[in-house]
MITORSE-594173 format. One record per atom (N, C-alpha, C, O): atom name; chain; residue number from 0; x, y, z; residue in one letter. Coordinates in pm, whole numbers. Example, Ala and Ser with C-alpha at 12.3 -4.5 7.8 and 13.67 -1.06 7.14 Angstrom:
residues 2
R  atom  chain    n      px      py      pz  res
R     N      A    0    1319    -569     780    A
R    CA      A    0    1230    -450     780    A
R     C      A    0    1320    -330     780    A
R     O      A    0    1424    -332     846    A
R     N      A    1    1285    -225     708    S
R    CA      A    1    1367    -106     714    S
R     C      A    1    1290       3     787    S
R     O      A    1    1341     114     804    S
//
This chain:
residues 111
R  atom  chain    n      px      py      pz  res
R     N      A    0   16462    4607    4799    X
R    CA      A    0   16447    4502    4702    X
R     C      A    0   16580    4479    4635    X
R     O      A    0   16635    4571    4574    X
R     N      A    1   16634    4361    4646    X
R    CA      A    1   16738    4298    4559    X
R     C      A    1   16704    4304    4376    X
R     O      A    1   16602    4286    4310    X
R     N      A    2   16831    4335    4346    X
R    CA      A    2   16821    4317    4169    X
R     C      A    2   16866    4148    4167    X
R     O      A    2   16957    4090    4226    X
R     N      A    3   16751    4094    4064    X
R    CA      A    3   16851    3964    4092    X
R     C      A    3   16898    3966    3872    X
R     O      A    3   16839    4015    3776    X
R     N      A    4   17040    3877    3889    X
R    CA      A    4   17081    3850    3745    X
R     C      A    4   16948    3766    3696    X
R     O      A    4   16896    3680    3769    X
R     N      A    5   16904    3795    3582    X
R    CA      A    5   16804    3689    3482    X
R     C      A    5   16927    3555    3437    X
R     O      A    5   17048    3577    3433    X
R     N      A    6   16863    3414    3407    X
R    CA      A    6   16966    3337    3376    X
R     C      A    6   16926    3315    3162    X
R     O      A    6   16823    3318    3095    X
R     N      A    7   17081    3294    3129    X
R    CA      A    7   17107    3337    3040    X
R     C      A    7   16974    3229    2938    X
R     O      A    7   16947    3265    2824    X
R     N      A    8   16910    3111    2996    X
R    CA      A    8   16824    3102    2913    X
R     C      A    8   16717    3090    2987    X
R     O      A    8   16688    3008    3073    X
R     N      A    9   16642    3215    2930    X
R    CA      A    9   16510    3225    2999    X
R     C      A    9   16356    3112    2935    X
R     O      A    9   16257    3102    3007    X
R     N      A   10   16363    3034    2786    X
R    CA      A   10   16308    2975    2745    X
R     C      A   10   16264    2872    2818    X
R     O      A   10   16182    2791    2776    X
R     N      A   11   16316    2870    2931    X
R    CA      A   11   16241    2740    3021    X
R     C      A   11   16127    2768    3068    X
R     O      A   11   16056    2679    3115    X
R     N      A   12   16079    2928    3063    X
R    CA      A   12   15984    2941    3142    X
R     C      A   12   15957    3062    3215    X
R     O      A   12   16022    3150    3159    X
R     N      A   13   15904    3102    3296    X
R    CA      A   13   15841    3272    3292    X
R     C      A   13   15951    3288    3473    X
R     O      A   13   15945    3232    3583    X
R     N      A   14   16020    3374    3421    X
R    CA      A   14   16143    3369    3543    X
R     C      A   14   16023    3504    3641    X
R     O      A   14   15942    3571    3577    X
R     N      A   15   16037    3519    3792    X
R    CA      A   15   15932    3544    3816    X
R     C      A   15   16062    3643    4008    X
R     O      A   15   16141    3602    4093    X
R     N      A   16   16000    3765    3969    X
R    CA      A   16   16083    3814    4120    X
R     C      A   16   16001    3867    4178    X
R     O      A   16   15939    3957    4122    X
R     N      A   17   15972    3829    4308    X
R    CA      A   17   15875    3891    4421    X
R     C      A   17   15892    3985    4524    X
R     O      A   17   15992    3986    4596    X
R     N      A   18   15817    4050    4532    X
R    CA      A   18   15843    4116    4674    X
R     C      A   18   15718    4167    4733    X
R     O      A   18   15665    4273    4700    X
R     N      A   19   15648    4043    4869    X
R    CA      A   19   15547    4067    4900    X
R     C      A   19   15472    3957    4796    X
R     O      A   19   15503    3850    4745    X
R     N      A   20   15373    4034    4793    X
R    CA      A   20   15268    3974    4711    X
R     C      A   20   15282    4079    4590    X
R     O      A   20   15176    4076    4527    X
R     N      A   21   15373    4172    4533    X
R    CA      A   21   15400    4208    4400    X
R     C      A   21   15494    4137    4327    X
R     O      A   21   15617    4131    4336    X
R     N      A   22   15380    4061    4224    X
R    CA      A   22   15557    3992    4114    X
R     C      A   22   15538    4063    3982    X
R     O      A   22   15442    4136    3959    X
R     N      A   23   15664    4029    3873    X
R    CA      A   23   15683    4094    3750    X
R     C      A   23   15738    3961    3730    X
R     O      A   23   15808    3894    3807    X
R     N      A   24   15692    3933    3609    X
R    CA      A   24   15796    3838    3568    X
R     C      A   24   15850    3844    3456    X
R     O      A   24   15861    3961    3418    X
R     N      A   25   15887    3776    3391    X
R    CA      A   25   15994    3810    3264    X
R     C      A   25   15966    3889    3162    X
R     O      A   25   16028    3976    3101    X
R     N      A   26   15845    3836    3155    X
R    CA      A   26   15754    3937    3026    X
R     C      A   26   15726    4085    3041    X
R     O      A   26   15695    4159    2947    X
R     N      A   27   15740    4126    3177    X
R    CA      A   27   15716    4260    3225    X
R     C      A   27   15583    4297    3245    X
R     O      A   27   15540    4412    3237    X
R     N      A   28   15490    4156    3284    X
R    CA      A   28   15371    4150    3321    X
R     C      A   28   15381    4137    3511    X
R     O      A   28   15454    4072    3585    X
R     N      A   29   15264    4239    3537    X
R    CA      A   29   15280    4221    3708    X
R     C      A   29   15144    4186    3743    X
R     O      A   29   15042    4190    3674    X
R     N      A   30   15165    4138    3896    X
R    CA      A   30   14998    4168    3938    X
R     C      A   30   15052    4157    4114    X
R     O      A   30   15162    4148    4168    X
R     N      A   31   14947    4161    4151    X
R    CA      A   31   14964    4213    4290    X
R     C      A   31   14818    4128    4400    X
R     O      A   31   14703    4164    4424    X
R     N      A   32   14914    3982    4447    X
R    CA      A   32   14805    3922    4553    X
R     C      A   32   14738    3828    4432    X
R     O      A   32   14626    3783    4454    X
R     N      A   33   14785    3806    4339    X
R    CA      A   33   14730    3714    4221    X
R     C      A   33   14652    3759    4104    X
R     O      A   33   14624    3707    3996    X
R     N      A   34   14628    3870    4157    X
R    CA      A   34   14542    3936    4035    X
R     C      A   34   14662    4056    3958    X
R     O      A   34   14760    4112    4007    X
R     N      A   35   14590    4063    3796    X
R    CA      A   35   14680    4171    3751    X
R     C      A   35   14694    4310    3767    X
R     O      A   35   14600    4362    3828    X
R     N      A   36   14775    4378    3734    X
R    CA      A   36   14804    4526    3769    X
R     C      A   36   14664    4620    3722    X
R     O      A   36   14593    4699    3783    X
R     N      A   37   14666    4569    3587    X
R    CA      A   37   14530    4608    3538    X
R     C      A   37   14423    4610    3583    X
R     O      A   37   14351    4710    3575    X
R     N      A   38   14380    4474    3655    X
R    CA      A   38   14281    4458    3692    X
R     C      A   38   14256    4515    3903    X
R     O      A   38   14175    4514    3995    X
R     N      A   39   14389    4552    3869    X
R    CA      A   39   14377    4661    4018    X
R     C      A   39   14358    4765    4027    X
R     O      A   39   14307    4821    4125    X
R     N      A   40   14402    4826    3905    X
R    CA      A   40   14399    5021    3861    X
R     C      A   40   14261    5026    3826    X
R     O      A   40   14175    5106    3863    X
R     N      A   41   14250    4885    3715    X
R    CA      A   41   14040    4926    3694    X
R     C      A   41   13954    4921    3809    X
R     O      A   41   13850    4986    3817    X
R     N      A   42   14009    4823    3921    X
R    CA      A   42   13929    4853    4044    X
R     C      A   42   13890    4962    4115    X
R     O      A   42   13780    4978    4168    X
R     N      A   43   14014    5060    4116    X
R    CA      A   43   14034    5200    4184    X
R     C      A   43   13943    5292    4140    X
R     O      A   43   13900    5386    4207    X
R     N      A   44   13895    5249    3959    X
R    CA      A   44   13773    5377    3953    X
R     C      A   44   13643    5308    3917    X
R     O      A   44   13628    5196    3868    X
R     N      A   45   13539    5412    3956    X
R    CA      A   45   13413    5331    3974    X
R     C      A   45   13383    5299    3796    X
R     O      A   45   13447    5357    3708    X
R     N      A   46   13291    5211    3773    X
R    CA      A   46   13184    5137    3654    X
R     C      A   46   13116    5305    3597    X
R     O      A   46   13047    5387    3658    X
R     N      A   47   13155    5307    3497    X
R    CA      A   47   13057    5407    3455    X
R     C      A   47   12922    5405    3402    X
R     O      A   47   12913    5376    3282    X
R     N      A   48   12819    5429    3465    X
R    CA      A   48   12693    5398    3460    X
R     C      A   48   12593    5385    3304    X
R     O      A   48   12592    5500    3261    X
R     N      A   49   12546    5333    3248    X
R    CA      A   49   12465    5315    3128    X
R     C      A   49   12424    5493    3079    X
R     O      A   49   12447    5565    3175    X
R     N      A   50   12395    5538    3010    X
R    CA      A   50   12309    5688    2927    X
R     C      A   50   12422    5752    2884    X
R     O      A   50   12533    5710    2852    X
R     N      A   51   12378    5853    2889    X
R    CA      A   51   12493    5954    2842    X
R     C      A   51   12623    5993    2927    X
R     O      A   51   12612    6004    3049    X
R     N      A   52   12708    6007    2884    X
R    CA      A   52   12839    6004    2899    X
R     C      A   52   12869    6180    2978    X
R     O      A   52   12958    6215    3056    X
R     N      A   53   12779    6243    2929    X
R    CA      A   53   12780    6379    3047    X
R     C      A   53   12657    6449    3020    X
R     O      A   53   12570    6396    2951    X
R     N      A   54   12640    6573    3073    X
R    CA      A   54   12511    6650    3084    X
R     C      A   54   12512    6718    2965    X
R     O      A   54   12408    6751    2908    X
R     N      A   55   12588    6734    2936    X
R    CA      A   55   12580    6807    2779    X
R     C      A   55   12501    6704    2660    X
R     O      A   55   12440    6768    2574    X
R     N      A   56   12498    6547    2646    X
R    CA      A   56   12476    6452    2608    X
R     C      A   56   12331    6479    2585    X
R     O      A   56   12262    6509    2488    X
R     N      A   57   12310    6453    2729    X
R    CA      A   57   12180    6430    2797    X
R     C      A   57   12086    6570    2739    X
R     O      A   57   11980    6559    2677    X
R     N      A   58   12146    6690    2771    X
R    CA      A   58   12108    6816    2707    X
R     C      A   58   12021    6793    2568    X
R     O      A   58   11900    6808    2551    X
R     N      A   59   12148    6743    2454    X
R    CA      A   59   12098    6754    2350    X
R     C      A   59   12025    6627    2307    X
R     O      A   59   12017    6606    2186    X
R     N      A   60   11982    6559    2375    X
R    CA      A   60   11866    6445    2400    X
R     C      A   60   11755    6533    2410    X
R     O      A   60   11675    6508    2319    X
R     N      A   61   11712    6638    2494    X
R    CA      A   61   11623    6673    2523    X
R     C      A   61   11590    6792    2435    X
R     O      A   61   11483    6850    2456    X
R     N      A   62   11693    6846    2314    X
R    CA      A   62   11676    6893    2243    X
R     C      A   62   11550    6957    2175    X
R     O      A   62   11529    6893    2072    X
R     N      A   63   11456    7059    2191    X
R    CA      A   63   11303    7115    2124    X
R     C      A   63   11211    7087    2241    X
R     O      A   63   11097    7131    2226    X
R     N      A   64   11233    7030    2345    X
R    CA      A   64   11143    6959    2415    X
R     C      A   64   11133    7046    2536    X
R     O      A   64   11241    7085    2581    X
R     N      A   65   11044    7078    2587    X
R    CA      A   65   11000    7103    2750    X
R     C      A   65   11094    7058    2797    X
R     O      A   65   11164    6970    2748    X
R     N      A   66   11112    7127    2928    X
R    CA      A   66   11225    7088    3016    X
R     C      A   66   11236    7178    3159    X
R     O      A   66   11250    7297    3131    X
R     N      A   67   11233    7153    3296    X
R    CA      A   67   11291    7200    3387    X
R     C      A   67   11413    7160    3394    X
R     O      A   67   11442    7041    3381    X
R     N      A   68   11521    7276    3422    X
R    CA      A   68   11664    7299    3475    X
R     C      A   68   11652    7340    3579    X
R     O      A   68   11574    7435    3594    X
R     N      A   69   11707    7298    3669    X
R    CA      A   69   11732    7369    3820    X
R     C      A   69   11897    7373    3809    X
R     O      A   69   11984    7297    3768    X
R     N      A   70   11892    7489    3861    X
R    CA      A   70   12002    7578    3882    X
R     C      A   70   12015    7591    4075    X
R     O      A   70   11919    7578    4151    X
R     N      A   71   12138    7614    4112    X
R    CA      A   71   12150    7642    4251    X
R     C      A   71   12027    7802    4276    X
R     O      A   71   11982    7828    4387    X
R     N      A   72   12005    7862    4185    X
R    CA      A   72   11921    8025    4238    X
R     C      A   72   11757    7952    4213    X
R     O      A   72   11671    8001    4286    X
R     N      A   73   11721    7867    4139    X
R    CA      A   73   11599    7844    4056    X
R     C      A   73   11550    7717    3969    X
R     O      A   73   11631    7630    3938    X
R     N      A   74   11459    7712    3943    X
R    CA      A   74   11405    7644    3838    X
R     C      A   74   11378    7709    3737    X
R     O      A   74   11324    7814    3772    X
R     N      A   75   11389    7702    3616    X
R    CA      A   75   11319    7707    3500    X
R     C      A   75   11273    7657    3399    X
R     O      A   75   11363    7599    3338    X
R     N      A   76   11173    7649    3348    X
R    CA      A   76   11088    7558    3258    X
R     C      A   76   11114    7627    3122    X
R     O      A   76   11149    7745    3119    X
R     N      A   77   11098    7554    3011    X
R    CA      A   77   11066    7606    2902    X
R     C      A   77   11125    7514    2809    X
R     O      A   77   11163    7408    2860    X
R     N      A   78   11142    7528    2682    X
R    CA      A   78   11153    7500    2544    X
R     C      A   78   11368    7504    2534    X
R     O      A   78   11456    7589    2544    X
R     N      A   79   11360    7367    2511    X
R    CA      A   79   11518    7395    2513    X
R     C      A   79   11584    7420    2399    X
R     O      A   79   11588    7326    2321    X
R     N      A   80   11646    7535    2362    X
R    CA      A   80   11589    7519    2177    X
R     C      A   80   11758    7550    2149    X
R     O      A   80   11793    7579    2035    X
R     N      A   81   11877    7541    2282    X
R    CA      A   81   11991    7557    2235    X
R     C      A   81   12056    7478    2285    X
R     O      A   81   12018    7446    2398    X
R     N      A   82   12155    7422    2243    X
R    CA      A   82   12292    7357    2324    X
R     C      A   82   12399    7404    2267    X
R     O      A   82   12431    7379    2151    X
R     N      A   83   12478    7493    2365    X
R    CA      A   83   12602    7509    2283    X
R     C      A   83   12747    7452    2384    X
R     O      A   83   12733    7404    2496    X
R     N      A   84   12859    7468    2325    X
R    CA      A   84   12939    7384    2418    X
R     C      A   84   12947    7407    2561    X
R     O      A   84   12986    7309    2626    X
R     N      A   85   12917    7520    2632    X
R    CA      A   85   12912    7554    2770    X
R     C      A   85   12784    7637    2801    X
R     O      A   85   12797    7689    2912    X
R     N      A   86   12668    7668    2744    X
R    CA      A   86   12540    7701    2785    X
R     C      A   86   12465    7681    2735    X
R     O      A   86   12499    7688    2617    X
R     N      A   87   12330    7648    2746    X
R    CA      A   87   12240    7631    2695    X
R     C      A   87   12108    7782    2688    X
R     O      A   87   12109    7871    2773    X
R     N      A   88   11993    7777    2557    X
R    CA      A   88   11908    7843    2548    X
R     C      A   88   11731    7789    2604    X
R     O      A   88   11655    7703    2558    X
R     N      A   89   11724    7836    2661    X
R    CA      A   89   11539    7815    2687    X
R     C      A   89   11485    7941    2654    X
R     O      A   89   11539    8051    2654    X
R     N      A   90   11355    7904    2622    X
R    CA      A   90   11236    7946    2633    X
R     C      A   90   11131    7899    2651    X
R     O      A   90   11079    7799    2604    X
R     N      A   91   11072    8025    2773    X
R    CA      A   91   10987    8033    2861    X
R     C      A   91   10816    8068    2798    X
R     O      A   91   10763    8122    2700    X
R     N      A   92   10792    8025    2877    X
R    CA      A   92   10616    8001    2816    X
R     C      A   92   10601    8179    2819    X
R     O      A   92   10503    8220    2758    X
R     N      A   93   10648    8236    2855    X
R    CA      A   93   10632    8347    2870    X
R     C      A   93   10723    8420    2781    X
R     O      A   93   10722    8543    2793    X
R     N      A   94   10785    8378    2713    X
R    CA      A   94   10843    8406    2595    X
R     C      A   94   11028    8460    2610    X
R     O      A   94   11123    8469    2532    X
R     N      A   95   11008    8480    2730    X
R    CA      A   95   11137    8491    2750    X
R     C      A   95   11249    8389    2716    X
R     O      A   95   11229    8268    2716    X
R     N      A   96   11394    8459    2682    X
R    CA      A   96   11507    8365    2649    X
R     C      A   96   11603    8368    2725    X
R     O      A   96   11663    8475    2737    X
R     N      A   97   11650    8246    2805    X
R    CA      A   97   11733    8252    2939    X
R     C      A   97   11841    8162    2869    X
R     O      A   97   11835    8061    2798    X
R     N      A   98   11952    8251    2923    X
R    CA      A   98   12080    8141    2905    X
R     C      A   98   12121    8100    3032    X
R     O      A   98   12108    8163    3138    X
R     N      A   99   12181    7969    3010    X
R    CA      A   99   12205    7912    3150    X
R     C      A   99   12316    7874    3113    X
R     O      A   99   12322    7846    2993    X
R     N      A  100   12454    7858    3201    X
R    CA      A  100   12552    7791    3160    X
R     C      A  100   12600    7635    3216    X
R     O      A  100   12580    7626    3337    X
R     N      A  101   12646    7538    3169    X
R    CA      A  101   12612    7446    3185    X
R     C      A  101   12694    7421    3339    X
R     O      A  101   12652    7356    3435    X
R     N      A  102   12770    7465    3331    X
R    CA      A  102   12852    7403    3498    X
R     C      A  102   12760    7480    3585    X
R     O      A  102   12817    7491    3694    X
R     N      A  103   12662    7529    3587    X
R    CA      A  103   12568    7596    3686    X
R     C      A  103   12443    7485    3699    X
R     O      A  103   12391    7469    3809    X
R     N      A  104   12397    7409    3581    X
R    CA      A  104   12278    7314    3613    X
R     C      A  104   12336    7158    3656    X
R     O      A  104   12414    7073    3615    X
R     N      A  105   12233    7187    3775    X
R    CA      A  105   12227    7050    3889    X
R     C      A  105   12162    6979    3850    X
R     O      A  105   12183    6865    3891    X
R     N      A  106   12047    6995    3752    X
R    CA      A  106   11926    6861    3734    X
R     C      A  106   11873    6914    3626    X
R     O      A  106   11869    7036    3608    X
R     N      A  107   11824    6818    3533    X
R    CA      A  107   11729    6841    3403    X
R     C      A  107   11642    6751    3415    X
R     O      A  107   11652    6661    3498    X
R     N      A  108   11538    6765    3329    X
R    CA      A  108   11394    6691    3369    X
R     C      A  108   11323    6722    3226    X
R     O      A  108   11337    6827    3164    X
R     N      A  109   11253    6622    3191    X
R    CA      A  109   11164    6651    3096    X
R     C      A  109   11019    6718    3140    X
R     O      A  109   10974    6673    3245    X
R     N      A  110   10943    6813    3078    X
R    CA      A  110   10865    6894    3168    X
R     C      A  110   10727    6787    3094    X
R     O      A  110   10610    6803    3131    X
//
């Protein structure tokens, strides 16, 4: 790519250097094939879907309530009566208290 000189009055208008289908023009605005730079980088990552923003969210949604967690070893049902920043507390109809940690649960469910 050539450097080219800018001319000394640029007020005429949006001075514009190409290469390909990438331009920049004076303003130090680009885009690429007609569309903007921006609107190419937002293409690259997917729409983030409507609810909660992660499982931890979603967790404390379900907060006091019945609940199956499946875990890669299991399921377990019970009373979700903790959220803390990386595990959560249940209890089991059976009275037991299981901690689970959160990068271990695959699925939550209201029971």
């Amino acid at each position: 790519m050539a450097l080219s000189r800018l001319p000394d009055n640029t007020a005429s208008g949006p001075v514009q250097e190409g290469v390909g289908n990438v331009n920049i023009n004076a303003a130090g605005i680009g885009n690429i094939g007609g569309g903007s730079l921006l609107d190419t980088i937002e293409g690259l990552f997917p729409v983030r879907p409507e609810g909660p923003a992660n499982l931890r969210q979603a967790l404390l949604r379900l907060l006091n309530q019945n609940v199956v967690i499946t875990t890669q070893f299991e399921s377990i049902t019970g009373t979700l009566i903790r959220v803390e920043r990386d595990y959560v507390v249940i209890v089991e109809t059976t009275s037991n208290v299981v901690l689970i940690p959160i990068r271990k649960i695959e699925s939550v469910t209201a029971a």
